[in-house]
C-alpha positions as CSV (number, residue, x, y, z in Angstrom):
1,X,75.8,113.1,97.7
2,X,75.6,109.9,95.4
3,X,79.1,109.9,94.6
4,X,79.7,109.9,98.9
5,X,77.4,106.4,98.9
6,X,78.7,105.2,95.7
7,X,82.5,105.4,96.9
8,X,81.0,105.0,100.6
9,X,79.7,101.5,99.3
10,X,82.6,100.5,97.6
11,X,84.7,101.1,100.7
12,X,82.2,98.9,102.4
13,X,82.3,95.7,100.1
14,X,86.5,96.3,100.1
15,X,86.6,96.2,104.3
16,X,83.9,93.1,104.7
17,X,87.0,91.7,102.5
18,X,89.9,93.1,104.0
19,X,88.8,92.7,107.6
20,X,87.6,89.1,106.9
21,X,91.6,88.0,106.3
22,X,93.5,90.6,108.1
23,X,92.8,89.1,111.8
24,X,93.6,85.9,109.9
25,X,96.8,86.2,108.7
26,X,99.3,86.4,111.4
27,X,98.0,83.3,113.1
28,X,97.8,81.6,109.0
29,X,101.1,82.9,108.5
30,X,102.5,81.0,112.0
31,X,100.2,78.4,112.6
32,X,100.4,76.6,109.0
33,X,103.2,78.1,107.0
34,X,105.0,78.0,109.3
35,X,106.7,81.7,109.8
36,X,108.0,83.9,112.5
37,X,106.3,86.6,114.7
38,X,109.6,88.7,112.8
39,X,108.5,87.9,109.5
40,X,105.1,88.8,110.4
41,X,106.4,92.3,111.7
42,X,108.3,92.5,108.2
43,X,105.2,91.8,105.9
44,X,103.4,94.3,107.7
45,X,105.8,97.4,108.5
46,X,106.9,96.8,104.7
47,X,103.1,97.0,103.2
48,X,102.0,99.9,105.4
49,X,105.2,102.3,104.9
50,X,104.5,101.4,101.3
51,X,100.7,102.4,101.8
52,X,102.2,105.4,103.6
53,X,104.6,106.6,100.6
54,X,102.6,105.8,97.9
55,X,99.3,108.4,99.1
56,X,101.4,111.9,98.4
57,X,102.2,110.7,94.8
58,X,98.6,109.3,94.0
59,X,97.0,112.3,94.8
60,X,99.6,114.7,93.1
61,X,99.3,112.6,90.0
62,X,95.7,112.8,90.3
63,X,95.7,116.6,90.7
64,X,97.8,116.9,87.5
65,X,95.8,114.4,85.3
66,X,92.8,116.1,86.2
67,X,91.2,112.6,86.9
68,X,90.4,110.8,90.1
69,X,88.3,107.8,89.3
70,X,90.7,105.6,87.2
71,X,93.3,105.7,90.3
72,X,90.6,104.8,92.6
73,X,89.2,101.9,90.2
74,X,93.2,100.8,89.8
75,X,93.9,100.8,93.8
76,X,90.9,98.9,94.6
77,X,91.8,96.5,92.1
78,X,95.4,95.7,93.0
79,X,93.9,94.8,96.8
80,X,91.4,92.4,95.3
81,X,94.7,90.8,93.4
82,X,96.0,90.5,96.8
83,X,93.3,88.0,98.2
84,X,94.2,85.8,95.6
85,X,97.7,85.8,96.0
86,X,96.9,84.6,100.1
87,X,94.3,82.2,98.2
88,X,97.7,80.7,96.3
89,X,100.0,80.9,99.0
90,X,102.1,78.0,99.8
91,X,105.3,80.5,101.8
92,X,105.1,83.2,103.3
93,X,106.7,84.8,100.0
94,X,103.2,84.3,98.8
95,X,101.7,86.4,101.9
96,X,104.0,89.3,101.0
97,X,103.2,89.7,98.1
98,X,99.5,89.8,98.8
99,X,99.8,92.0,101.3
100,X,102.5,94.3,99.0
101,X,99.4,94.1,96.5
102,X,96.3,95.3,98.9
103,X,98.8,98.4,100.7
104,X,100.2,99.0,97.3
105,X,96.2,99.6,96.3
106,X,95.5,101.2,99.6
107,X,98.6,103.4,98.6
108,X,97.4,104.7,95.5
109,X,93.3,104.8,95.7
110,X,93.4,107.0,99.1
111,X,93.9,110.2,98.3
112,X,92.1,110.7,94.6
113,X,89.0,108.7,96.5
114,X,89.0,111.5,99.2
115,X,89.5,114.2,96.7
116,X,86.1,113.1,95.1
117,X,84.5,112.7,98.0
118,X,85.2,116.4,99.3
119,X,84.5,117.3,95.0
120,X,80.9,115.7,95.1
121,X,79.6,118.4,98.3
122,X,79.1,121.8,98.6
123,X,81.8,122.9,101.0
124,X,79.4,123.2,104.3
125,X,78.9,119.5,104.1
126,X,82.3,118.5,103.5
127,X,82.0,116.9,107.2
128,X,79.0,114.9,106.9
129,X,80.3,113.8,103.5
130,X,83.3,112.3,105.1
131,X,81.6,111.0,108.0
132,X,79.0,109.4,105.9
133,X,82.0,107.7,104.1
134,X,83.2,106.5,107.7
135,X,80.6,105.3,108.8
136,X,79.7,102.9,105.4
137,X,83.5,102.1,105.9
138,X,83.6,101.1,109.3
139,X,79.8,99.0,108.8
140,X,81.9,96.7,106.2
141,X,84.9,96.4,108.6
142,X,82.6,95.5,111.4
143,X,80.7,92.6,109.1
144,X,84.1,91.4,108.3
145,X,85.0,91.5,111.5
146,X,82.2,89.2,112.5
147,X,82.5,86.6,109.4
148,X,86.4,86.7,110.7
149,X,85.2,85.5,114.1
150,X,82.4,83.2,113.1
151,X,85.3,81.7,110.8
152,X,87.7,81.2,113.7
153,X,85.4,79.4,116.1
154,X,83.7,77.3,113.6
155,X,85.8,76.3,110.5
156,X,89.0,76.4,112.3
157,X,91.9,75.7,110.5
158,X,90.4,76.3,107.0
159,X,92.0,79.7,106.4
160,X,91.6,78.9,102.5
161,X,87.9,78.7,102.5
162,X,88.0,82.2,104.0
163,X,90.5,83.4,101.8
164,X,88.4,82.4,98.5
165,X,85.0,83.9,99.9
166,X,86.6,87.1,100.6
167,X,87.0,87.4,96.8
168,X,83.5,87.7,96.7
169,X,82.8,91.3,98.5
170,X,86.6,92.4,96.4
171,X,85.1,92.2,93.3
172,X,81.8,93.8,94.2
173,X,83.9,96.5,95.6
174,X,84.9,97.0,92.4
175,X,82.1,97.1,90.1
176,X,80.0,99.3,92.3
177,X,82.9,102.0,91.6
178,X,82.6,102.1,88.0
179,X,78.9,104.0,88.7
180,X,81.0,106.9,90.5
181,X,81.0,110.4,88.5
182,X,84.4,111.9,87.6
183,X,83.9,115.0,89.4
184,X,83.5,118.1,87.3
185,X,86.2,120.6,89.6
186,X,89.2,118.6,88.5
187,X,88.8,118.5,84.7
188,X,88.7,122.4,85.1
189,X,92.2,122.2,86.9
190,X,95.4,123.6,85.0
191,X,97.4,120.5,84.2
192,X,100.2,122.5,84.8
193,X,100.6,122.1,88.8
194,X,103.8,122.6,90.6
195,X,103.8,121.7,94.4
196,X,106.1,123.5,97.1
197,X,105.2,123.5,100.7
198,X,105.7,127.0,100.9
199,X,102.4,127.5,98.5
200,X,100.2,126.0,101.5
201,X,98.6,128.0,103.9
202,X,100.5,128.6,107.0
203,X,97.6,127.0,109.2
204,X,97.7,124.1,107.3
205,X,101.6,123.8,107.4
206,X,101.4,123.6,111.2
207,X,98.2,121.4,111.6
208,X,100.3,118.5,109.6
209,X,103.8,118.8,111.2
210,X,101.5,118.7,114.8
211,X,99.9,115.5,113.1
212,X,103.3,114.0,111.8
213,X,104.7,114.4,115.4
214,X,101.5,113.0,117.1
215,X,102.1,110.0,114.7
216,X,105.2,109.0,116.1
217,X,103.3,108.5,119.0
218,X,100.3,106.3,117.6
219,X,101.3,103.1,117.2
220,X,99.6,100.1,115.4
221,X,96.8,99.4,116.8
222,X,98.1,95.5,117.2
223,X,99.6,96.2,120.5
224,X,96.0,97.4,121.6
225,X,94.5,93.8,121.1
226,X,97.8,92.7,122.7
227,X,97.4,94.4,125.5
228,X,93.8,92.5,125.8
229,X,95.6,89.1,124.9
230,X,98.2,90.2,128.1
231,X,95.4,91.0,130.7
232,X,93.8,87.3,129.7
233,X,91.7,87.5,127.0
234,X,91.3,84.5,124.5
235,X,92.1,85.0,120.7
236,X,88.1,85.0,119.6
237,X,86.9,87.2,122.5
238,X,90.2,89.8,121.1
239,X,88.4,89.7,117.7
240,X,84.8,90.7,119.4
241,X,86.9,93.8,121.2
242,X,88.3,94.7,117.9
243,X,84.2,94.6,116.8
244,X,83.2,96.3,119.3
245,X,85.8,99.3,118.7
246,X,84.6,99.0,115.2
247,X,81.0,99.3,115.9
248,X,81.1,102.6,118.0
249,X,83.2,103.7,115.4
250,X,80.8,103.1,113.2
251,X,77.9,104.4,115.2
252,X,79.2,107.8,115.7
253,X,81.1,108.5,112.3
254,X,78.0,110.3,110.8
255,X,77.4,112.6,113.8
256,X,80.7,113.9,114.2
257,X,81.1,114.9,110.7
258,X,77.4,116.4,110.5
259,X,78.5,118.1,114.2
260,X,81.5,119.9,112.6
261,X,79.9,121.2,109.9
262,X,77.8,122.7,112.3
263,X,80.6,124.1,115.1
264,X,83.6,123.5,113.1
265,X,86.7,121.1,113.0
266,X,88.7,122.2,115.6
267,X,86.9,121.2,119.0
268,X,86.0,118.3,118.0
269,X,89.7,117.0,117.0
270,X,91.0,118.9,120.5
271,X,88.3,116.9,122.4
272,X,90.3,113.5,120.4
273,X,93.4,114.1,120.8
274,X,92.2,114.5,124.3
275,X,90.3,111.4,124.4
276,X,93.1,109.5,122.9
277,X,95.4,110.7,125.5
278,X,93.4,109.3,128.3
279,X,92.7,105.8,126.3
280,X,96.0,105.2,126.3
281,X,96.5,105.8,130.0
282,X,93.7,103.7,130.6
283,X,95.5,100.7,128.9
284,X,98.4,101.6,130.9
285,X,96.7,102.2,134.6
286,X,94.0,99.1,134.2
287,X,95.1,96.2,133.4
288,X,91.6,93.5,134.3
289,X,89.3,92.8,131.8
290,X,86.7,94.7,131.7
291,X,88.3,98.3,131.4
292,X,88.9,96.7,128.3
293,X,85.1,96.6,127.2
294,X,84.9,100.1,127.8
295,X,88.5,101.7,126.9
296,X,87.9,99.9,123.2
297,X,84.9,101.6,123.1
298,X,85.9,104.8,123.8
299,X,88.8,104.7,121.9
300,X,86.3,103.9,118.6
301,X,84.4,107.2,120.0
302,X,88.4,108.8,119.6
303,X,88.3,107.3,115.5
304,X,84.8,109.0,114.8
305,X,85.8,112.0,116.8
306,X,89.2,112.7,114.4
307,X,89.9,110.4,111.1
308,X,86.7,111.8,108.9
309,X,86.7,115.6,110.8
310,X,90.7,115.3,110.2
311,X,90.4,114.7,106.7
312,X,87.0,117.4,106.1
313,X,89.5,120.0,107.4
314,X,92.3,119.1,105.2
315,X,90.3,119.2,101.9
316,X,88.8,122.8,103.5
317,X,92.0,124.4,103.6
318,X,93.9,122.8,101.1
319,X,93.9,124.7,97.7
320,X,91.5,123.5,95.0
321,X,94.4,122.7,92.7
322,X,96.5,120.7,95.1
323,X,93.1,119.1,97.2
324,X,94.4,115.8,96.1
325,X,98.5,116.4,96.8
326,X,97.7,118.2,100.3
327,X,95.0,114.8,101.2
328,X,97.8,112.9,100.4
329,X,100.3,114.3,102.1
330,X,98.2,114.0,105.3
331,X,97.8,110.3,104.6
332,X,101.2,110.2,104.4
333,X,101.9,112.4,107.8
334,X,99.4,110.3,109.4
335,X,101.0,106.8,107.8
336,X,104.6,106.9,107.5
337,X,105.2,107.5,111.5
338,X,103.2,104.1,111.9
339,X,106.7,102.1,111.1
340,X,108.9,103.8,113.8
341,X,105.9,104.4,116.4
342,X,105.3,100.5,116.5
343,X,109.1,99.8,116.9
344,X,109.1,102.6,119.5
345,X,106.4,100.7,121.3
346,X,108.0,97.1,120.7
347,X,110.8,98.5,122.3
348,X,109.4,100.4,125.2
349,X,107.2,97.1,125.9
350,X,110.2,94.9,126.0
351,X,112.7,96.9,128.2
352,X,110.5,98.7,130.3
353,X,107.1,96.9,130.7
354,X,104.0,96.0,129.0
355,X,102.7,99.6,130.2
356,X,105.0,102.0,128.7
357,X,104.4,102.3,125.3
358,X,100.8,103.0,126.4
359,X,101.8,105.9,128.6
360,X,104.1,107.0,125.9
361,X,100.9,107.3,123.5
362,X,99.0,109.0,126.3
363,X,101.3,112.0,126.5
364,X,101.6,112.2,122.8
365,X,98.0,112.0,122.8
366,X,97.8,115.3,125.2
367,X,100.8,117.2,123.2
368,X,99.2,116.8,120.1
369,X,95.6,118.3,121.7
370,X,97.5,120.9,122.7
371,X,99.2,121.4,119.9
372,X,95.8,121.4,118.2
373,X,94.5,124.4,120.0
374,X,97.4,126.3,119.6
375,X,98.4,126.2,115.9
376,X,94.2,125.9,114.6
């Protein structure tokens, strides 16, 4: 389990730093340099399909090197790079590139970090493990989170200055990873790996395509804290929303995981699916201010419910000599539908109403639970 806190640790100095800019950078990017709400969507829809793409490949390469730990190392490297480069900008060419640079390491440490995680555990605490990951995640996204908002109301206008101390919990990030183990079960692995989707298990072939469909339906959560922005909340007290979702996420990541262990994966991601279905509805039917308070809350109760459980059941059922290519691949099922969901949603919100792309998520929400129980 020291591998789990090691990496768990490391993915908790990278999120103070990543969440401490990211709330930042759209109103940096239009505010003082100057660009677009359209350049803003490019930056972003370019970085995360890149994220997306990249996860498949990282994870089979890992699988064939037998080695996780140096692709980890590099990925969480390439998004410290990518402060700097928002340290340096003086464009919003300079923004892209540092957002190319922190996806592009999101991209490639994903899948090899989750392959050590499910490596380092005996295979009944493969939940727990991941939920114990989540939870040390979401704790340094929730600090950055709150830095990001003290920031905003106090030093406004000094984006810089944020920018420079977010360097600080990068490069910690870093170093802390160096003390994880190489995990034993890979070096064993044939080098000589070939990957068909044919080879997986049929289970496992339906539970992604059910997850790649439900992805067109999940779209960033941006339109969420636009949706709070629309009902009249101010810019700061969308950030404390955004915390708050982060800190229930946070609370309940450990106990999920331990609970599937204990009654397995699949009720627990029907009951999320579920939950998510009804969020969504809830963002469509109420539309004052403090359904917010509590749908954002219960939709971080819908992250702890699915994302760690989600991932425990894909390195369960995956084969031991693909773990990392099949983890992968669902990063990239669950990833690459972000793109077109959000333009679904831009779409739907412009020609038919702030609601319907938040009625659209609901019944994908509900077809994807269903789908769930059917095909687990």
């Amino acid at each position: 389990m020291l591998n789990v806190i090691i990496l768990g640790l490391t993915s908790l100095l990278t999120d103070i730093s990543t969440e401490m800019v990211y709330p930042l950078i759209p109103l940096f990017l239009t505010s003082q340099l100057g660009a677009s709400p359209a350049i803003v969507g490019i930056i972003e829809g370019f970085a995360e399909s890149l994220a997306s793409i990249l996860k498949v490949f990282s994870g089979y390469i890992s699988d064939k090197v037998g080695k996780r730990k140096p692709l980890a190392i590099a990925g969480y490297s390439f998004s410290t790079i990518g402060k700097m480069f928002l340290y340096f900008a003086t464009s919003w060419g300079w923004v892209f590139l540092g957002r190319t640079s922190d996806r592009f390491g999101k991209g490639i440490r994903t899948a090899p970090r989750d392959a050590l995680i499910a490596e380092a555990v005996d295979k009944d605490k493969i939940g727990r493990a991941y939920g114990l990951h989540r939870a040390l995640d979401t704790l340094g996204a929730t600090i950055g989170i709150a830095l990001a908002y003290y920031f905003l109301t106090s030093y406004k206008g000094n984006y810089k200055a944020v920018f420079m101390y977010s360097l600080i919990p990068a490069f910690l990030g870093v170093f802390v990873l160096f003390f994880a183990k190489e995990s034993k079960v890979t070096n064993q692995l044939s080098k000589k790996l070939s990957f068909s989707w044919r080879s997986l298990d049929r289970r496992l072939q339906m539970f992604l395509i059910v997850i790649l469909i439900f992805a067109l339906g999940n779209s960033s959560n941006q339109f969420l804290l636009l949706r709070a922005k629309n009902v009249g909340f101010s810019d700061s007290d969308v950030i404390l929303l955004y915390l708050v979702y982060n800190i229930v996420y946070m609370i309940f990541s450990y106990p999920m995981g331990r609970l599937s262990d204990k009654i397995g994966r699949k009720k627990l991601l029907i009951i999320g699916y579920f939950l998510y279905g009804i969020v969504y509805l809830g963002f469509a039917v109420f539309g004052f201010k403090s359904a917010m308070w509590i749908l954002f809350s219960v939709y971080g109760l819908y992250i702890a419910l699915t994302e760690g459980v989600e991932k425990a059941l894909v390195a369960e059922i995956s084969p031991p000599h693909l773990k990392g290519t099949v983890i992968g691949l669902h990063a990239t099922f669950t990833g690459i539908g972000l793109l077109p969901a959000s333009f679904i949603a831009g779409i739907l919100w412009d020609t038919l109403g702030v609601t319907a792309p938040f009625y659209f998520g609901g019944i994908m929400g509900v077809l994807a639970a269903i789908g769930l129980m059917i095909v687990l």
